[in-house]
Steps between C-alpha positions, in 0.01 A plus 500: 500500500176303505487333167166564285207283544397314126123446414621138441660501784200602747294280309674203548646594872349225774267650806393307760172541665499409894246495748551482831265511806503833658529389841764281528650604147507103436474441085226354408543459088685687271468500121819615253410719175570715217391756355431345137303267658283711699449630179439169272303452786263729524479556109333146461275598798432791334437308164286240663248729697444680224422232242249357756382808555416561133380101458239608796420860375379303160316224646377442881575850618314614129176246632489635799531856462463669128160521420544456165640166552154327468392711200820433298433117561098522442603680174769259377211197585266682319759522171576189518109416474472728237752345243361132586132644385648618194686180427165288550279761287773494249468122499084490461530723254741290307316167562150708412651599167624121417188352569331773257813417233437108558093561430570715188740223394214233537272673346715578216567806490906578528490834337696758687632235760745630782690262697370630870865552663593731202181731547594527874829604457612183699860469581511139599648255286259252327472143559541411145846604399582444107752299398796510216385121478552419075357187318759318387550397086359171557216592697420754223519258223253282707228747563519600145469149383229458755316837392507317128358183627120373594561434841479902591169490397321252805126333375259643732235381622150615345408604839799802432434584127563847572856384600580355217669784321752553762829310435650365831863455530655237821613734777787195609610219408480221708274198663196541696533441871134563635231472245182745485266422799164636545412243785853567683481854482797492212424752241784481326765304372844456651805493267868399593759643382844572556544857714601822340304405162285734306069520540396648200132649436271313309362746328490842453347715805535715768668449797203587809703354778870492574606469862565243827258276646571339832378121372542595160847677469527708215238491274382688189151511301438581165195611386414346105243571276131344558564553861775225508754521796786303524736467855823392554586469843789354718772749301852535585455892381212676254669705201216683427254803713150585549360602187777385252356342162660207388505304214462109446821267577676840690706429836299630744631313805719264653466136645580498834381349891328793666228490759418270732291261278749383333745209551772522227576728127188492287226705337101456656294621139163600509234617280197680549172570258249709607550464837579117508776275470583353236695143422840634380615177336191503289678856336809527570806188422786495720 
């Protein structure tokens, strides 16, 4: 009896392939197989056509024959468009609205103020993050002692009489680097000081600009009364936003080395009076 033929069997019996030339019946090659790799075989061949095949059907064979090819690209151009006109109206209408806040704000008038970003319904994350930063016991005790004492009330100058009821606390502590300038283009005073150290606010105002300047760094404006404005520029981070009324001697920002005018930690003060600069050392001590 002819014993039974397994599937393992068949699959793993050896053929060989031989061809011969029909003439002279001389072999010319010959090839040995199975059958389970035939079949490997021809399932990768199988697996490879067909991926190409679906590679080509999406993109050159897709170019060259579907005819909606060139409308579904045409349409995603023209989305993409779309959402990059939105963006930049967005942003005009966000820089329109800060310029009208920042005129209100000179002209004094903060009634109703909105901080821009919050009326948009802006997602982004401002520039001026606040802090958990706390003053310390002794530097409480000093600004309390100092609040008590005549030097937080500066002797103006007769030319500023309007000025003279504002009390003007020392944003830092430390010694002046670069003296007020006129002739030098300077209009400010430069202040060492060690990095990471509190800038409070002279007085009390309104913040009108908090954000990053490329010579600058970070910089913040506050807007006093009698159309004082007082800058602090060159921060390490600002603590307070757009719009944010703060009171005399508060932490509003922190020293730092940002921008490209700048050559090591310190605060660049200025003041401004109706439009002109103003002599900081002749109001403020430091």
């Amino acid at each position: 009896m002819k014993p039974k033929k397994t599937l393992s069997n068949w699959l793993t019996t050896r053929y060989q392939l031989v061809i011969r030339n029909e003439e002279n019946f001389a072999e010319k090659t010959s090839m040995g197989f199975t059958y389970s790799k035939v079949i490997l075989f021809s399932v990768i061949l199988f697996t490879g056509l067909f991926t190409m095949s679906l590679f080509m059907s999406k993109t050159i064979l897709a170019k060259w024959f579907d005819p909606k090819h060139e409308q579904m690209v045409l349409n995603r151009q023209l989305l993409e468009l779309a959402l990059k006109v939105d963006s930049l109206g967005l942003e005009v209408e966000r820089k329109d609205q800060f310029i009208a806040n920042f005129q209100r704000v000179l002209s004094g008038d903060t009634s109703n103020f909105e901080d821009p970003a919050k009326t948009l319904g802006s997602d982004q994350q401002p520039v001026a993050k606040p802090t958990d930063l706390k003053a310390t016991p002794t530097d409480s005790v000093f600004r309390k002692d100092f609040e008590q004492s005549d030097m937080s009330l500066i002797a103006l100058n007769s030319k500023y009489k309007e000025l003279q009821e504002t009390f003007f606390y020392s944003p830092i502590t430390g010694f002046i680097s670069d003296q007020y300038d006129v002739k030098k283009g300077h209009l400010g005073v430069d202040v060492v000081a060690k990095a990471n150290e509190p800038i409070k606010c002279i007085a009390d105002g309104t913040v009108v600009f908090s954000s990053w300047t490329q010579d600058s760094g970070y910089v913040i404006m506050v807007q006093h009364r009698g159309n004082l404005i007082s800058t602090y520029k060159h921060n390490a981070q600002l603590l307070k936003k757009v719009g944010t009324f703060v009171n005399g001697g508060e932490i509003i920002s922190i020293v730092g080395n940002s921008g490209e005018l700048t050559n090591g930690p310190h605060l660049h003060f200025e003041l401004w009076y109706n439009g002109n600069s103003l002599n900081p050392e002749e109001f403020v001590t430091f």
